[in-house]
N, C-alpha and C positions, 0 to 999 in steps of 0.2 A: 352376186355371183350366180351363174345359172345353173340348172340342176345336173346339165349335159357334162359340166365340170366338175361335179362333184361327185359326181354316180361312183367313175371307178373306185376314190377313195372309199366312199360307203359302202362298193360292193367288197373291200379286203380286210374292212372289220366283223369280226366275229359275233359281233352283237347286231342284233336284229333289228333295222330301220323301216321306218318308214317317214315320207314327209308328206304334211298335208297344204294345204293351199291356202292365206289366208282370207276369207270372201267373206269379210266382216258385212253386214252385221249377222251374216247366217253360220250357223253353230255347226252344221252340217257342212264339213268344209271337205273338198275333193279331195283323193289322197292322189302324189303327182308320183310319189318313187315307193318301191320297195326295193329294199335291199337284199339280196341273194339269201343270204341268209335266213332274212324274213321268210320270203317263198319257200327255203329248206325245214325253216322250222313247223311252219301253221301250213305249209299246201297250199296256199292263198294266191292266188295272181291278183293283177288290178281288173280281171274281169271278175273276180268271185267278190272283193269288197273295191270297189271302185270310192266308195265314203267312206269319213267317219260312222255313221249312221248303219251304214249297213256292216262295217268291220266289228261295230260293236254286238250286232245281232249275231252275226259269226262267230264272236269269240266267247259269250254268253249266252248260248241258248236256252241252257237250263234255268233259267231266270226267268224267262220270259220278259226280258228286258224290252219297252217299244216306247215307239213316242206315244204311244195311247193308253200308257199308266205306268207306274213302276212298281217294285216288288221288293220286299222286307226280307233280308236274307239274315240266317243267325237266329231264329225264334227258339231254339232251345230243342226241337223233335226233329233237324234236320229237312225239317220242310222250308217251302218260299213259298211265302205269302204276294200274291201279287194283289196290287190295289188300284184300283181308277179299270 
């Protein structure tokens, strides 16, 4: 089924979508819809996280989440440790 038929339904539920694309074997997959809601909840268009990849840096930044190391969250002093 293609996305053009499904938009409306996903745009009259309440809960927040989005669909990504799947471009096996990369992990970094496009995102193809956001649902209305999504865009009401986070502000987000598909120009602001157009990826998974970069949705992720969007909705984590206090992490310092990247693909060029990750970060240890929960260390007990409310810090994040980031590592690599």
């Amino acid at each position: 089924m293609q996305m053009t038929a499904l938009a409306p339904l996903f745009n009259m539920l309440p809960t927040p979508i989005i669909v990504l694309q799947d471009t096996q074997p990369y992990l970094n997959h496009r995102i193809v819809f956001m649902n209305q809601r999504f865009v009401d909840m986070t502000g987000w268009t598909s120009e602001d996280s157009p990826d998974k990849d970069t949705w992720w840096e969007n909705a984590y930044p206090v992490y310092g989440l990247s693909k060029s190391g990750s970060a240890t969250v929960g260390t007990g002093n409310g810090q994040c440790h980031r590592n690599g």
